[in-house]
N, C-alpha and C positions, 0 to 999 in steps of 0.2 A: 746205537739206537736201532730198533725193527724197521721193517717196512710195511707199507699197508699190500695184504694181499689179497685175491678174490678168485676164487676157485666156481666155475659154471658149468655144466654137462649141458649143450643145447643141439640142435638137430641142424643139419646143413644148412634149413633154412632158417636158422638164426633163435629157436625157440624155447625156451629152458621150459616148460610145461604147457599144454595144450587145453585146448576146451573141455566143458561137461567134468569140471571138479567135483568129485564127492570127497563124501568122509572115508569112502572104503580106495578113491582113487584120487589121490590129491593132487596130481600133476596131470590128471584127464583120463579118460578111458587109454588105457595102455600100455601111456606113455614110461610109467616108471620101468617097464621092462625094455622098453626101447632107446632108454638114454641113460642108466642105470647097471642094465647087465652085466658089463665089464666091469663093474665095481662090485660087486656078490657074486657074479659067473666065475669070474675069471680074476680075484682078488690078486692071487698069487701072482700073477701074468703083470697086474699093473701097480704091486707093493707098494712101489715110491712114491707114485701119482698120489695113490691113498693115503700113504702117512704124512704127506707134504698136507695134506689138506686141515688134520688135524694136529699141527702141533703150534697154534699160536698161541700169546698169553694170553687174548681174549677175540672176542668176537663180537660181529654187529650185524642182526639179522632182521626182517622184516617180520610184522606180524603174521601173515598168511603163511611164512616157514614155519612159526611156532605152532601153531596149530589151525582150524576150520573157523574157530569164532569170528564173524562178524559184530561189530558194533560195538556197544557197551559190553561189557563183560559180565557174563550171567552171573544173579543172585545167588547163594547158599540156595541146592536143592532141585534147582535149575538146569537143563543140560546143558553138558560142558564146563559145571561153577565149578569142580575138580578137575579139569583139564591142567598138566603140568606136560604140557609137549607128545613130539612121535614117538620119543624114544626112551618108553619105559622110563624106569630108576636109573639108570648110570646112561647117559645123553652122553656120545663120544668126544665132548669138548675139553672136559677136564679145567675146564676157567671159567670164567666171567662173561655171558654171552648179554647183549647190550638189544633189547627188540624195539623196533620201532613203532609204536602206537599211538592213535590221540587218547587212549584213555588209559587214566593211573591204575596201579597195580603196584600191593606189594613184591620183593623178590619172591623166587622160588628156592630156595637153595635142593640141591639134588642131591645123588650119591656122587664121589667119582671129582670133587672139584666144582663140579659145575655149581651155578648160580644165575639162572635168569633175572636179569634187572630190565624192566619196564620205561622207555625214554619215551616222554610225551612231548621236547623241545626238537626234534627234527635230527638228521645225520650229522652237526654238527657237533650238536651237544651231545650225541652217544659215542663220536670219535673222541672228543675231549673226554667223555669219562674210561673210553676205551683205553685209550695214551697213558691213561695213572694206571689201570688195572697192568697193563700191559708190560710199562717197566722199558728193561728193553729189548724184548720178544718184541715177534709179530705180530700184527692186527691181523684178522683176515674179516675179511666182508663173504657171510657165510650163506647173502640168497634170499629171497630168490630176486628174480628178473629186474622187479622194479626199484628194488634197493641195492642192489649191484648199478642201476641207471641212476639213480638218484647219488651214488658216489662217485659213478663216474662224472658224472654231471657237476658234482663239485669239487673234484680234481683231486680228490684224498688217494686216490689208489694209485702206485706203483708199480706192483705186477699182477698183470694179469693173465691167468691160466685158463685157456678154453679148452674144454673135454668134447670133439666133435665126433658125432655119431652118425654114420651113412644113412641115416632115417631124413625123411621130412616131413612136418607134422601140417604145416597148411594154417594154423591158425592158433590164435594162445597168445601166453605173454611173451614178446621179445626181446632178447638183451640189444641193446643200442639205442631202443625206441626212443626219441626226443632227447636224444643226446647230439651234444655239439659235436665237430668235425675233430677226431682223434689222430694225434699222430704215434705210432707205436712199431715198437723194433723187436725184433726176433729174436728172443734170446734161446732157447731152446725148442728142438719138436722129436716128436715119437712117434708113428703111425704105425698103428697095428690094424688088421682086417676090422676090429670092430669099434677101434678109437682113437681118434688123433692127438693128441698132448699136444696141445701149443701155448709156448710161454713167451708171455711178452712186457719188455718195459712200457710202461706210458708216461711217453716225452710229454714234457711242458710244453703249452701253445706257445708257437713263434712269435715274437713279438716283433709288433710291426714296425719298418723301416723310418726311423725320423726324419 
């Protein structure tokens, strides 16, 4: 059987995307060049990093990863009612990506595998439907901030992979935020001038002494 994984690019001071999100800059004025770069600069340089991220049998993402919509989901005609994600026809997943919203939507199916499925029952219910797509691949929990916290916060995830970039952004969404007290073991790290690889188990909370 997989394990559940979760891949984050965030900045020393702890922040997978910044303030003042558009639609032309969705992770904040700049940021994507700032916590990013070595994933398109410098592809070659960090191969494994890259393809470890994309080879689970499925995924479970938030709705601000899928695209800018707020709210209900625009009518036929409307801006955004044709929104089907960032990434073009062939979205790098190649599976079953699980988004978490309060509002229903049919799937997407894409080019390439992929198939966005719509979960309005919380991370619970998208890991259990994740665990059938999934087989026995990996999960990975694909982002951002607040659904990487909302998993870890319900103890689904086993390894986690932080991509740390010598930037600080000062303000944004952060990974940890309102998450209980974690214990976690170093399984591997890489440091290179413009990014640190660190991978880590996340141990089960200690249970207290009878």
């Amino acid at each position: 059987m997989g394990i559940v994984t979760a891949d984050i690019a965030i900045s020393l001071d702890g922040f997978a995307a910044g303030p003042d999100q558009t639609l032309d800059e969705p992770l904040g004025h700049g940021v994507e060049n700032r916590l990013h770069s070595w994933m398109f600069e410098e592809a070659e340089q960090h191969a494994e990093e890259i393809a470890a991220i994309t080879t689970a049998g499925a995924y479970v993402m938030g709705r601000n990863m899928f695209g800018p919509v707020r709210g209900d989901w625009p009518a036929d005609g409307e801006r955004f009612s044709d929104w089907r994600g960032w990434w073009e026809e062939d979205p790098p997943y190649h599976a079953p990506v699980f988004v978490l919203t309060h509002y229903e939507r049919e799937p997407i199916p894409m080019e390439g595998g992929t198939t966005f499925y719509f979960v309005t029952d919380g991370i619970h219910a998208a890991m259990d439907l994740a665990r059938q797509a999934a087989g026995d691949r990996d999960i990975s929990i694909a982002g951002g901030a607040e659904t990487l916290n909302q998993a870890l916060w319900a103890g689904v995830v086993d390894e986690l992979r932080l991509h740390v970039v010598p930037h600080t952004l000062g303000a944004g969404e952060r990974v940890f935020d309102r998450v209980p007290s974690l214990q976690l073991e170093l399984l591997r790290s890489r440091v290179t001038p413009s990014v640190a690889h660190l991978t880590y188990r996340v141990l089960p909370p200690a249970r207290p002494e009878s």
